[in-house]
mmCIF entry with sequence, helices, sheets and N, C-alpha, C, O atoms, coordinates in Angstrom:
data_MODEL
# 
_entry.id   MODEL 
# 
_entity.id                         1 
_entity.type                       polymer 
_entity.pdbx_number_of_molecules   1 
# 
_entity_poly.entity_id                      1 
_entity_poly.type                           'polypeptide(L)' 
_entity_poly.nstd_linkage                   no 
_entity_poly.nstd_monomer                   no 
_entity_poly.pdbx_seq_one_letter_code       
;(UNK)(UNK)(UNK)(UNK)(UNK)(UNK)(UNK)(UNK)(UNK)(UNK)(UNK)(UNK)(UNK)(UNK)(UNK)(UNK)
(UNK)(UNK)(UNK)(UNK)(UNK)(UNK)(UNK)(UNK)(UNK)(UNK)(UNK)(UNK)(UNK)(UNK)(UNK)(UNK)
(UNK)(UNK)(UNK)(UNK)(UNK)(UNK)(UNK)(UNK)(UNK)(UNK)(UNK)(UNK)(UNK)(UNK)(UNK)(UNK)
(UNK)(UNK)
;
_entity_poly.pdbx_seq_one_letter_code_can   XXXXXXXXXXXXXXXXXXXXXXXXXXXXXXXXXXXXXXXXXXXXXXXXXX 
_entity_poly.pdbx_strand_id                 A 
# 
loop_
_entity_poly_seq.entity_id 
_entity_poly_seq.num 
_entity_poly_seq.mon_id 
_entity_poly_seq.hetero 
1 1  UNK n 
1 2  UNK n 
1 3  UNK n 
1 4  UNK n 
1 5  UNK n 
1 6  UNK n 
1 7  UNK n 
1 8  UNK n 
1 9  UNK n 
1 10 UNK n 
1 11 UNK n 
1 12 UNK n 
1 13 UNK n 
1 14 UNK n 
1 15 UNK n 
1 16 UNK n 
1 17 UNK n 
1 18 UNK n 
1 19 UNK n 
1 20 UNK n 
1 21 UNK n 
1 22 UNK n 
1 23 UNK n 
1 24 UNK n 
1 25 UNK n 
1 26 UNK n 
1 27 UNK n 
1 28 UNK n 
1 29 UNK n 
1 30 UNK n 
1 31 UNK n 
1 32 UNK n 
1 33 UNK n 
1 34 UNK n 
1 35 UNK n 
1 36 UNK n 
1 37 UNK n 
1 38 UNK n 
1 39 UNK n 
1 40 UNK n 
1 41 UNK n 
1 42 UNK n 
1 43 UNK n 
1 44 UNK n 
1 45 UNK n 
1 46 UNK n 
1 47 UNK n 
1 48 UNK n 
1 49 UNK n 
1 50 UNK n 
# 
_struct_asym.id          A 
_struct_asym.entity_id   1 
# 
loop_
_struct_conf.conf_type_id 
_struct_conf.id 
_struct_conf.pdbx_PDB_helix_id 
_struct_conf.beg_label_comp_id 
_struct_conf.beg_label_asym_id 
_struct_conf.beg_label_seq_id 
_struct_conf.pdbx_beg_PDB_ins_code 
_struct_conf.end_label_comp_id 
_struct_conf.end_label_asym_id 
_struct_conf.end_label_seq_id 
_struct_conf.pdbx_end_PDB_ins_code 
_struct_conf.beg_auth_comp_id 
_struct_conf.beg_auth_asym_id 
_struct_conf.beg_auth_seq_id 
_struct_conf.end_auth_comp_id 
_struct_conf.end_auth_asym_id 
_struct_conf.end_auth_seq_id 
_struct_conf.pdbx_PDB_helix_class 
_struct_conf.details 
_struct_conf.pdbx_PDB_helix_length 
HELX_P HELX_P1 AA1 UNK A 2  ? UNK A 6  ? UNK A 2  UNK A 6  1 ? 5 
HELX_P HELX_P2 AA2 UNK A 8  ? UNK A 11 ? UNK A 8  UNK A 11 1 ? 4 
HELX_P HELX_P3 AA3 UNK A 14 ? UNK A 16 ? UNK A 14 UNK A 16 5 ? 3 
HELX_P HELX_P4 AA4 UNK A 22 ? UNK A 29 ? UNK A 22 UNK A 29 1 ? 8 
HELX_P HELX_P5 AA5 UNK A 31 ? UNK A 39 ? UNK A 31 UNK A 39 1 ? 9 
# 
_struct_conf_type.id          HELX_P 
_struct_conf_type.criteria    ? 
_struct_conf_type.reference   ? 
# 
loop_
_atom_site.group_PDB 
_atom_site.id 
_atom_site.type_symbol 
_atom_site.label_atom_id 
_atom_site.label_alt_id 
_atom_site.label_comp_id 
_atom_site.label_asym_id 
_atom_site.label_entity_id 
_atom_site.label_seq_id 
_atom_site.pdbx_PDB_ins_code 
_atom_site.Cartn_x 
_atom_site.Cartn_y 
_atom_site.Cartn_z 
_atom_site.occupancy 
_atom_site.B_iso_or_equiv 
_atom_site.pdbx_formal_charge 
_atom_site.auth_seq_id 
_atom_site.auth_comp_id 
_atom_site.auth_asym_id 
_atom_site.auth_atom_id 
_atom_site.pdbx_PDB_model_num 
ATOM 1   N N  . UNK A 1 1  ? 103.868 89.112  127.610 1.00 0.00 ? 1  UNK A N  1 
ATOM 2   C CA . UNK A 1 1  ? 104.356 90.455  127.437 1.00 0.00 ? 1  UNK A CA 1 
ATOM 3   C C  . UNK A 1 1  ? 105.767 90.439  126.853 1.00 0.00 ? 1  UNK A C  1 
ATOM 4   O O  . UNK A 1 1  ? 106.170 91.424  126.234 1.00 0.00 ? 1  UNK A O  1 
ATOM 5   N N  . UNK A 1 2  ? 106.564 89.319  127.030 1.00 0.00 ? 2  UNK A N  1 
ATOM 6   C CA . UNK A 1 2  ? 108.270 89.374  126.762 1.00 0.00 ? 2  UNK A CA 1 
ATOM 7   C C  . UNK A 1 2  ? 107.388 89.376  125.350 1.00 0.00 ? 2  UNK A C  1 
ATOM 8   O O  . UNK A 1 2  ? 107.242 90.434  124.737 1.00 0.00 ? 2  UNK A O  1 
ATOM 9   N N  . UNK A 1 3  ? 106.818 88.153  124.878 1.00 0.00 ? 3  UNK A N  1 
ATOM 10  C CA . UNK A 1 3  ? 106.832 87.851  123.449 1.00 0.00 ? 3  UNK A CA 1 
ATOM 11  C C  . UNK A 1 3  ? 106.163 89.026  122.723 1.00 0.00 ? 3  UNK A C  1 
ATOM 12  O O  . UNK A 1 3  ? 106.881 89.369  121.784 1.00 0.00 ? 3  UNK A O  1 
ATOM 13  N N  . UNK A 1 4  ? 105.292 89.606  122.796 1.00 0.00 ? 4  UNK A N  1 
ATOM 14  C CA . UNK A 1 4  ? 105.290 90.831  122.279 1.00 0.00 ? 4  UNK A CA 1 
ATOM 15  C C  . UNK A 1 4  ? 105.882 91.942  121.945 1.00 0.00 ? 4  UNK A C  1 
ATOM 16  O O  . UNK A 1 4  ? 105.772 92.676  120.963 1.00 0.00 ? 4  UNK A O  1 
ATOM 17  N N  . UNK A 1 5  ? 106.803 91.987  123.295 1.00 0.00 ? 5  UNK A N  1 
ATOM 18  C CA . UNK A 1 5  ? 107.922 93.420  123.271 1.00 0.00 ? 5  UNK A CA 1 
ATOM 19  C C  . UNK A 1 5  ? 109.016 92.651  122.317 1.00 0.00 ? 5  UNK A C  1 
ATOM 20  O O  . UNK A 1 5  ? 109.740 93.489  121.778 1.00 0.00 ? 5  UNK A O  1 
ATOM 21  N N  . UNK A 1 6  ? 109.383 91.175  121.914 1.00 0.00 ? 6  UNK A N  1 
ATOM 22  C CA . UNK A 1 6  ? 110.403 90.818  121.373 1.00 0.00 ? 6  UNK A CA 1 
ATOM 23  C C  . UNK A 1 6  ? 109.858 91.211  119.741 1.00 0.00 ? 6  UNK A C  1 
ATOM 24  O O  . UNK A 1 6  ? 110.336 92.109  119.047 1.00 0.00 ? 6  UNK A O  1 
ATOM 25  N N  . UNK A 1 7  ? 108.858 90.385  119.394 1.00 0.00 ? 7  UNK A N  1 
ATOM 26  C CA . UNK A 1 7  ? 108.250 91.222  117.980 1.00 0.00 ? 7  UNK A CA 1 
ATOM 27  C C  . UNK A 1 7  ? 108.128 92.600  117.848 1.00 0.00 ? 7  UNK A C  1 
ATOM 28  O O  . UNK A 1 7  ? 108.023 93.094  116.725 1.00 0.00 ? 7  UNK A O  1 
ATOM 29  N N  . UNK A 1 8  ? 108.129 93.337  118.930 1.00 0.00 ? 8  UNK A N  1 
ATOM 30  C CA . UNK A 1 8  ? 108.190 94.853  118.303 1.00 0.00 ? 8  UNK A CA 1 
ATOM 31  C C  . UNK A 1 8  ? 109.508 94.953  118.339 1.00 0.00 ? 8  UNK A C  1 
ATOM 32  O O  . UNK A 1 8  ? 109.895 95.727  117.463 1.00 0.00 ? 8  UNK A O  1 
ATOM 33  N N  . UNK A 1 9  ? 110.416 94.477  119.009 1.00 0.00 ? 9  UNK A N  1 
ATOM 34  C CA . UNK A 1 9  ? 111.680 95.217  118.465 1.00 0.00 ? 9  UNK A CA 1 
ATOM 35  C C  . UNK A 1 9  ? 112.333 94.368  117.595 1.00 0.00 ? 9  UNK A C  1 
ATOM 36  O O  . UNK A 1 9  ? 113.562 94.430  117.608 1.00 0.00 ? 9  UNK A O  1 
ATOM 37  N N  . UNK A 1 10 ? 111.679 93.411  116.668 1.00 0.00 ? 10 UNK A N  1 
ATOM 38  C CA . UNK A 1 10 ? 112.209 93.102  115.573 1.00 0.00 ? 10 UNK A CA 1 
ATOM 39  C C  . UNK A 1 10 ? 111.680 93.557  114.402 1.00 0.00 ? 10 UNK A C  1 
ATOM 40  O O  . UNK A 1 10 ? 112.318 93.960  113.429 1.00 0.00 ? 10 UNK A O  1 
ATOM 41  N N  . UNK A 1 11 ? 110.224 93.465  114.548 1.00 0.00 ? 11 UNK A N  1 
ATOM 42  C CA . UNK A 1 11 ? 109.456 94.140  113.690 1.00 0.00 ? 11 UNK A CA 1 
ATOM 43  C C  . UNK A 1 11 ? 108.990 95.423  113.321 1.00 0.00 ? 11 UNK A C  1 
ATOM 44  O O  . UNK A 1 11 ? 108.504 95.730  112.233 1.00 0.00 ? 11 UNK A O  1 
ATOM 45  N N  . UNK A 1 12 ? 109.218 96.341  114.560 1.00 0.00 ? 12 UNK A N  1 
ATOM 46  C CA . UNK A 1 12 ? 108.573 97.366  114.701 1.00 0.00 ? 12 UNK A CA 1 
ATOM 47  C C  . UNK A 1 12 ? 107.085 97.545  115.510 1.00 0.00 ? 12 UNK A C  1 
ATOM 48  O O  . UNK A 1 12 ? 106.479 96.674  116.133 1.00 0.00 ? 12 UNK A O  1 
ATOM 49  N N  . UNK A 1 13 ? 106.808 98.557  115.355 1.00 0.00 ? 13 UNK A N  1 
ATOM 50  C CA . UNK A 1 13 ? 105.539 98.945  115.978 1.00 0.00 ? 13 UNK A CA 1 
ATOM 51  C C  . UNK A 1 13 ? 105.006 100.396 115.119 1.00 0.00 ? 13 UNK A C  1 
ATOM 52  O O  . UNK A 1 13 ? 105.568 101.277 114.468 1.00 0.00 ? 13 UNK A O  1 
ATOM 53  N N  . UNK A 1 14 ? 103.903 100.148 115.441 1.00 0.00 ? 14 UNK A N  1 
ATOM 54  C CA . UNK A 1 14 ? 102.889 101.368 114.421 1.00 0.00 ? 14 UNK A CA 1 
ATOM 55  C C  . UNK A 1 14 ? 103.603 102.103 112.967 1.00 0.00 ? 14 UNK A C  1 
ATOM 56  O O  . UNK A 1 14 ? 103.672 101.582 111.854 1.00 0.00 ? 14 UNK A O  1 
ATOM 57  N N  . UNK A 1 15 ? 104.167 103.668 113.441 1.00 0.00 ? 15 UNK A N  1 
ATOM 58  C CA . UNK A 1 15 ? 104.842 103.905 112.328 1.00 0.00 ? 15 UNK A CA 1 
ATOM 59  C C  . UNK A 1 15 ? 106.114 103.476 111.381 1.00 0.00 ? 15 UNK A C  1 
ATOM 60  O O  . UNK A 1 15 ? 106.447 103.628 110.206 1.00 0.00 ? 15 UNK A O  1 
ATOM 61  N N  . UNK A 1 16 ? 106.838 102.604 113.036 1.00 0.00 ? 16 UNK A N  1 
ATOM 62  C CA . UNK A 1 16 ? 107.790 101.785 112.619 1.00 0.00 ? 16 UNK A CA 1 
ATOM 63  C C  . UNK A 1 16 ? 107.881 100.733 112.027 1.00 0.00 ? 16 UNK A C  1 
ATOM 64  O O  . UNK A 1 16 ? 108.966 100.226 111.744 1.00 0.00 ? 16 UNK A O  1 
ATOM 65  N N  . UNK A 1 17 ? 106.646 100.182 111.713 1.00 0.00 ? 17 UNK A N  1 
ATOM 66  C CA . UNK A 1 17 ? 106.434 98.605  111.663 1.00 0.00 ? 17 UNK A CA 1 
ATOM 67  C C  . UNK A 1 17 ? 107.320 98.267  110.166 1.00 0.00 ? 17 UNK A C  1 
ATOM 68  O O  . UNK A 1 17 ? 107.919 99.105  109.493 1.00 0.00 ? 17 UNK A O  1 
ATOM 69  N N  . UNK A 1 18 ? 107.256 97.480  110.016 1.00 0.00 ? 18 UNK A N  1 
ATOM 70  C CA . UNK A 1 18 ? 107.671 96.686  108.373 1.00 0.00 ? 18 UNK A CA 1 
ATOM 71  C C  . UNK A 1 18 ? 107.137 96.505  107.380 1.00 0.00 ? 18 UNK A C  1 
ATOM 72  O O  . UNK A 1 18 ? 107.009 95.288  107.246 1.00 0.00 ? 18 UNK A O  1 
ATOM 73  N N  . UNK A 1 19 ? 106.709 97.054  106.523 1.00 0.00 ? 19 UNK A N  1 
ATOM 74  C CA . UNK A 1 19 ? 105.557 97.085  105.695 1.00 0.00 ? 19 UNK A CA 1 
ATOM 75  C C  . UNK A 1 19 ? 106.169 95.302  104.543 1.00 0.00 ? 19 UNK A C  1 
ATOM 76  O O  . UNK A 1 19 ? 107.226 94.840  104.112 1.00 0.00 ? 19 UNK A O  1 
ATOM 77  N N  . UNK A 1 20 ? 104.928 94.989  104.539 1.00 0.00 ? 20 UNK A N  1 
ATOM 78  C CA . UNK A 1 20 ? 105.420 93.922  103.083 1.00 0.00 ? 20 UNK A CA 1 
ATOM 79  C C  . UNK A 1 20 ? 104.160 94.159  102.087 1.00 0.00 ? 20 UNK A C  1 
ATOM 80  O O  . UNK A 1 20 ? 103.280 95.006  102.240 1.00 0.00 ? 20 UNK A O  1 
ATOM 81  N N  . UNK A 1 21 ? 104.260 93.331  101.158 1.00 0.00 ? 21 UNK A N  1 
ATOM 82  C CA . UNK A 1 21 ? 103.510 93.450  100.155 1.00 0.00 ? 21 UNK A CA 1 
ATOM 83  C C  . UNK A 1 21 ? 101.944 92.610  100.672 1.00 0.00 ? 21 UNK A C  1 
ATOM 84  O O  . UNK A 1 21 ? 100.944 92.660  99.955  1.00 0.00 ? 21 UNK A O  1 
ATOM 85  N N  . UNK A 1 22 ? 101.971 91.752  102.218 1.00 0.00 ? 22 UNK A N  1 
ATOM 86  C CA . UNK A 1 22 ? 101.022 91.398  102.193 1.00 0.00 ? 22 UNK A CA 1 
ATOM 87  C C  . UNK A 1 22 ? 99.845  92.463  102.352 1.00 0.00 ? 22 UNK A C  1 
ATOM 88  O O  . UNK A 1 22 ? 98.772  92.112  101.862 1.00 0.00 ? 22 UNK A O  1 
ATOM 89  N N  . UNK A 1 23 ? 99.889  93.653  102.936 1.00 0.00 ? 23 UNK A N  1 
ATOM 90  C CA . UNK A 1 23 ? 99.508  94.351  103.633 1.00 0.00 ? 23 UNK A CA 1 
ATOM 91  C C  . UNK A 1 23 ? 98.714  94.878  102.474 1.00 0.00 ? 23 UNK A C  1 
ATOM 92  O O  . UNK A 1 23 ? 97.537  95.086  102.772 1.00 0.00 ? 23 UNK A O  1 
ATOM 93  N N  . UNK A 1 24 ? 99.146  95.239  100.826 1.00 0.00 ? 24 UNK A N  1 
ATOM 94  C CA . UNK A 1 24 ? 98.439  95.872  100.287 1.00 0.00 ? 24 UNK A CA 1 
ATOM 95  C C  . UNK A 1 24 ? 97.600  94.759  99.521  1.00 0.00 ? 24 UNK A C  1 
ATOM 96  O O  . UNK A 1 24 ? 96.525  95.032  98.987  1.00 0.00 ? 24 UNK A O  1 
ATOM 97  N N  . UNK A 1 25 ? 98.067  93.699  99.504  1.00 0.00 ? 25 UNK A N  1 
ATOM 98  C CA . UNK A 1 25 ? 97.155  92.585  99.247  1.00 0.00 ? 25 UNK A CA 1 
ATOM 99  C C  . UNK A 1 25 ? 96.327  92.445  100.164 1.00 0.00 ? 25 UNK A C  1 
ATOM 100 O O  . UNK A 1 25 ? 95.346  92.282  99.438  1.00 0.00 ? 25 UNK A O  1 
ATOM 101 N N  . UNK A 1 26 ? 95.874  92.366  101.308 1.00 0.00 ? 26 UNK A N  1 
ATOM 102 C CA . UNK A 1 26 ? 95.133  92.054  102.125 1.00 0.00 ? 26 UNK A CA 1 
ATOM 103 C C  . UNK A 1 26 ? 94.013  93.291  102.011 1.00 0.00 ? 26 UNK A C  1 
ATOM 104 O O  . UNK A 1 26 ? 92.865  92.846  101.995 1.00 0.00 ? 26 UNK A O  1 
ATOM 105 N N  . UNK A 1 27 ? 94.094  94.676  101.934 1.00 0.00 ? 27 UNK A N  1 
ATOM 106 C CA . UNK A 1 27 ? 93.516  95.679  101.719 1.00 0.00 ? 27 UNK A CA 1 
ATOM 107 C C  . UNK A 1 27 ? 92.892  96.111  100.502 1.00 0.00 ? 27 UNK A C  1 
ATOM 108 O O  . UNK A 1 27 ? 92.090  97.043  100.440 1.00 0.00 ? 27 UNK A O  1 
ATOM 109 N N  . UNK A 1 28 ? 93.288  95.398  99.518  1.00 0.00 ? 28 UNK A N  1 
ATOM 110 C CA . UNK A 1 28 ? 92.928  95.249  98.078  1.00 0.00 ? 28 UNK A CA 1 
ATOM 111 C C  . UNK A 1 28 ? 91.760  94.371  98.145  1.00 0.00 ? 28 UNK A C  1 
ATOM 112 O O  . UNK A 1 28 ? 90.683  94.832  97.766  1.00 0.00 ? 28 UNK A O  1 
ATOM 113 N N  . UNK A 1 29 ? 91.845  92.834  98.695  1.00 0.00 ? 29 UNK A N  1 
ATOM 114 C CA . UNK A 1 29 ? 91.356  92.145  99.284  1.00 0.00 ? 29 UNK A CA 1 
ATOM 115 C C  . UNK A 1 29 ? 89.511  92.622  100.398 1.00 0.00 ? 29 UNK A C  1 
ATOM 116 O O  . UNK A 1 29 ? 88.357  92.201  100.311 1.00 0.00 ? 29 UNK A O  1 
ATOM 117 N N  . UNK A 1 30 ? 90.074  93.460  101.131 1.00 0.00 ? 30 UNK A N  1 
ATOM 118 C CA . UNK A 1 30 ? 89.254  93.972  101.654 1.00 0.00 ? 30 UNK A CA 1 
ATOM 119 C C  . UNK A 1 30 ? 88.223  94.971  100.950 1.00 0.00 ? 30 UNK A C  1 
ATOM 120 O O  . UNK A 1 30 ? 87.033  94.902  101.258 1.00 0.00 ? 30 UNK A O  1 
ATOM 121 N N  . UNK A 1 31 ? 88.572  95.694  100.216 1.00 0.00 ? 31 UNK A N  1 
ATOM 122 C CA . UNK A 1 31 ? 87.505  96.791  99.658  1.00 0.00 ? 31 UNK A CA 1 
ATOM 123 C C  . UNK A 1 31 ? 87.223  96.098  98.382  1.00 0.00 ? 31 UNK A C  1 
ATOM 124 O O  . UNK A 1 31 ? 86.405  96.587  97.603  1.00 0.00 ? 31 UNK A O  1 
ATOM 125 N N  . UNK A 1 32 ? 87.762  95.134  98.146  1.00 0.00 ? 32 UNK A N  1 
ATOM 126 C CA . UNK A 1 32 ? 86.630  93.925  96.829  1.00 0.00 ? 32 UNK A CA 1 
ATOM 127 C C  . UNK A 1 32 ? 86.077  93.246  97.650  1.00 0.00 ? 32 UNK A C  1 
ATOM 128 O O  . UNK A 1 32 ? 85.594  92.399  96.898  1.00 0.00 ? 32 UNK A O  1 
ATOM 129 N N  . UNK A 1 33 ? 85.683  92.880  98.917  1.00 0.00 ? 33 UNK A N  1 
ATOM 130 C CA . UNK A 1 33 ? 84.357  92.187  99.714  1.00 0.00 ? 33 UNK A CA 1 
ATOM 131 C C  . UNK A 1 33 ? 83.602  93.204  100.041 1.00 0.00 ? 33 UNK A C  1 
ATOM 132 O O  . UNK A 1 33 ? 82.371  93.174  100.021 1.00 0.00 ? 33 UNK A O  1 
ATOM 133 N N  . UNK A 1 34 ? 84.493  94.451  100.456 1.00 0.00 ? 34 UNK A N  1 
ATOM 134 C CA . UNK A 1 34 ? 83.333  95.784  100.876 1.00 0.00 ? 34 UNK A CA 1 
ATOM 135 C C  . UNK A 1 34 ? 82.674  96.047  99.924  1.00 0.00 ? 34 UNK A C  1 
ATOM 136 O O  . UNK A 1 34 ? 81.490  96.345  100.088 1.00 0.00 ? 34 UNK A O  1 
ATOM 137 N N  . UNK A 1 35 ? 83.315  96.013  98.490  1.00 0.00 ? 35 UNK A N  1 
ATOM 138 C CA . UNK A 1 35 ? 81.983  96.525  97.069  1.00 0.00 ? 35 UNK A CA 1 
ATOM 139 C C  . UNK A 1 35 ? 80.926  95.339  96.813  1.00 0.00 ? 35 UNK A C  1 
ATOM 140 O O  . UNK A 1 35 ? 79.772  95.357  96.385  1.00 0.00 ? 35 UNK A O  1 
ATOM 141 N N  . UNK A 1 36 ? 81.843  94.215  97.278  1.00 0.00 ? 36 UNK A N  1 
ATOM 142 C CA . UNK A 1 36 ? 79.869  93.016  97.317  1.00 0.00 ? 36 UNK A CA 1 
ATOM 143 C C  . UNK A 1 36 ? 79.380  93.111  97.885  1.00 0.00 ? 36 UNK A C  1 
ATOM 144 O O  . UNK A 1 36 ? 78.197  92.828  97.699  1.00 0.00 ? 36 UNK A O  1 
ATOM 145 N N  . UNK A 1 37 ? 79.917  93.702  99.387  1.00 0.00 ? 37 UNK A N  1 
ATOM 146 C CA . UNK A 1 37 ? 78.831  93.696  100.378 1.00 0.00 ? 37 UNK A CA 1 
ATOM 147 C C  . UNK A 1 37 ? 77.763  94.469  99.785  1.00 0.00 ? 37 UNK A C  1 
ATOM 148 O O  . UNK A 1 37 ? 76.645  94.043  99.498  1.00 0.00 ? 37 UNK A O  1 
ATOM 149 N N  . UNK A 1 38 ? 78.365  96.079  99.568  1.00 0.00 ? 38 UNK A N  1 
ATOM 150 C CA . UNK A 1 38 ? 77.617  97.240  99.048  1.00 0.00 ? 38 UNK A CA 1 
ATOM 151 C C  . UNK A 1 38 ? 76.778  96.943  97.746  1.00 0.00 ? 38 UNK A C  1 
ATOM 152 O O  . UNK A 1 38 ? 75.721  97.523  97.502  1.00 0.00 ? 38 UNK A O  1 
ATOM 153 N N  . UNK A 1 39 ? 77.386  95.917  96.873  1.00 0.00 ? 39 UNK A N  1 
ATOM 154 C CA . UNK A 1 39 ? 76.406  95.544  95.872  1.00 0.00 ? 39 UNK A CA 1 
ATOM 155 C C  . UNK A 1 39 ? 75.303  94.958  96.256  1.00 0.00 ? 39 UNK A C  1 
ATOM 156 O O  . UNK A 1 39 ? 74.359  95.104  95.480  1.00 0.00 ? 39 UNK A O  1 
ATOM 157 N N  . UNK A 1 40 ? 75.029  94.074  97.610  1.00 0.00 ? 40 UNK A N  1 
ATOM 158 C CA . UNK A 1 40 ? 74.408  93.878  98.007  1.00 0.00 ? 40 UNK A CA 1 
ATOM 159 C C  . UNK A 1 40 ? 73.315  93.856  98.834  1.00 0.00 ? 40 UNK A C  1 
ATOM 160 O O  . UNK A 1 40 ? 72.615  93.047  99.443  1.00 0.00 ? 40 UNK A O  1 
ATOM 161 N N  . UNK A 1 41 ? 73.438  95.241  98.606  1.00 0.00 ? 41 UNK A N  1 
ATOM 162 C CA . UNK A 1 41 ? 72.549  96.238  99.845  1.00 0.00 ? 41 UNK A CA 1 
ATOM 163 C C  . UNK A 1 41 ? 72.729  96.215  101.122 1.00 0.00 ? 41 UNK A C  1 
ATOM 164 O O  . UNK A 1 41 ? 71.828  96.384  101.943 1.00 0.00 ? 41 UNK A O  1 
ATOM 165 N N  . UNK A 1 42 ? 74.341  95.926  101.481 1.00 0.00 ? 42 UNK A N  1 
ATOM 166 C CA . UNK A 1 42 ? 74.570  96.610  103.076 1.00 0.00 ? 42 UNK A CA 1 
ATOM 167 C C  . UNK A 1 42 ? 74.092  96.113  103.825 1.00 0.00 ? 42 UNK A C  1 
ATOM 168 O O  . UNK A 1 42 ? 74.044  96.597  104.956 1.00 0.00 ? 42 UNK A O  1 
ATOM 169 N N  . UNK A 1 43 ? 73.269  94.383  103.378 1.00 0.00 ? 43 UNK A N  1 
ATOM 170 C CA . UNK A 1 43 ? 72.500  93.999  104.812 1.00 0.00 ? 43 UNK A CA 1 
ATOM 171 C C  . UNK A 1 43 ? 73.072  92.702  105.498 1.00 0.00 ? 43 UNK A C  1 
ATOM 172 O O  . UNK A 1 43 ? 73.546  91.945  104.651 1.00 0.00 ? 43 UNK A O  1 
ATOM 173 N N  . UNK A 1 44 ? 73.133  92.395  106.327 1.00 0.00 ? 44 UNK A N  1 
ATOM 174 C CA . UNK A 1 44 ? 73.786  91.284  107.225 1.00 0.00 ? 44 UNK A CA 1 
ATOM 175 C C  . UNK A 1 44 ? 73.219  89.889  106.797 1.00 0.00 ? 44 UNK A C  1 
ATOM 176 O O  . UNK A 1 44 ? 73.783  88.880  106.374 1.00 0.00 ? 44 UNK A O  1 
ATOM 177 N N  . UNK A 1 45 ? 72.035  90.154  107.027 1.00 0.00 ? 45 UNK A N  1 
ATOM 178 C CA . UNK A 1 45 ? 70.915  89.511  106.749 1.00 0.00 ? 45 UNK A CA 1 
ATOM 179 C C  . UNK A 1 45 ? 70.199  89.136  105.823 1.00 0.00 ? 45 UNK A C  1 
ATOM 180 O O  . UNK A 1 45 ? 69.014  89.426  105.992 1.00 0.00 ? 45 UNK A O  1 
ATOM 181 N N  . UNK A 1 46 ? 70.483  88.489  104.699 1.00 0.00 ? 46 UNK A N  1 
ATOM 182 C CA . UNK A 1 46 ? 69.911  87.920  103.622 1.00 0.00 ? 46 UNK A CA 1 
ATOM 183 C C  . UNK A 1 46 ? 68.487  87.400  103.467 1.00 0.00 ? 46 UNK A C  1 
ATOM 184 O O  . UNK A 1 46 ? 68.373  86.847  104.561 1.00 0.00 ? 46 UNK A O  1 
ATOM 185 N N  . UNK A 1 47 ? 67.378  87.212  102.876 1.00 0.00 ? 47 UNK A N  1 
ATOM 186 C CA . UNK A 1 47 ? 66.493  86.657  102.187 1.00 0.00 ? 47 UNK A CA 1 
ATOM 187 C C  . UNK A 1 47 ? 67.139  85.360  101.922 1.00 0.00 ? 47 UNK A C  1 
ATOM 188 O O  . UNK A 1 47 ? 68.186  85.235  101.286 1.00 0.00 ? 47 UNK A O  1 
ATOM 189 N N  . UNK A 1 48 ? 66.270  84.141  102.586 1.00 0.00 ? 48 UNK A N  1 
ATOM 190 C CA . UNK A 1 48 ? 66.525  82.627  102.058 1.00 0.00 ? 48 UNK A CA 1 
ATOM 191 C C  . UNK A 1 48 ? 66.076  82.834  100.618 1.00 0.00 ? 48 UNK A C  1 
ATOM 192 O O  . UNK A 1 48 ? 65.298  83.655  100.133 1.00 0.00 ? 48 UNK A O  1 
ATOM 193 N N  . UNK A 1 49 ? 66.945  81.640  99.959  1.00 0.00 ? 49 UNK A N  1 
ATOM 194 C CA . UNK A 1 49 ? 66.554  81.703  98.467  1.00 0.00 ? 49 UNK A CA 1 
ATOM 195 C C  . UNK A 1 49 ? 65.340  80.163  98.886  1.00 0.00 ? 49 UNK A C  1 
ATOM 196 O O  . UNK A 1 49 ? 65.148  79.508  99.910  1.00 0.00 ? 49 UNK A O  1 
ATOM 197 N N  . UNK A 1 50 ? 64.800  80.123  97.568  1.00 0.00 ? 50 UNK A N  1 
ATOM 198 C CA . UNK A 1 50 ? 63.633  79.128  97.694  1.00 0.00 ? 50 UNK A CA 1 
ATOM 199 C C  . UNK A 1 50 ? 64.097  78.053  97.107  1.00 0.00 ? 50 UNK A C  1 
ATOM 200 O O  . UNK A 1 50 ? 63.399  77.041  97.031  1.00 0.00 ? 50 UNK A O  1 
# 
């Protein structure tokens, strides 16, 4: 619990937090795996190839 409360008050918390550039990389990141998923018909579960 110390080590947590020490990162929020260096870093912030929620609206406060610190934004960096990883954040929009990582989210950029994310909705280009969400459009393969979706290219891929949304299923978990694949068909073995032969």
């Amino acid at each position: 619990m110390k080590i947590s409360q020490k990162i929020r008050d260096e870093h912030g918390d929620g609206p406060t937090a610190v934004e960096s550039g990883y954040d929009t990389e990582a989210l950029a990141g994310m909705a280009e795996k969400s459009a393969e998923f979706a290219a891929q018909g949304n299923r978990v579960y694949l068909p073995l190839a032969d």
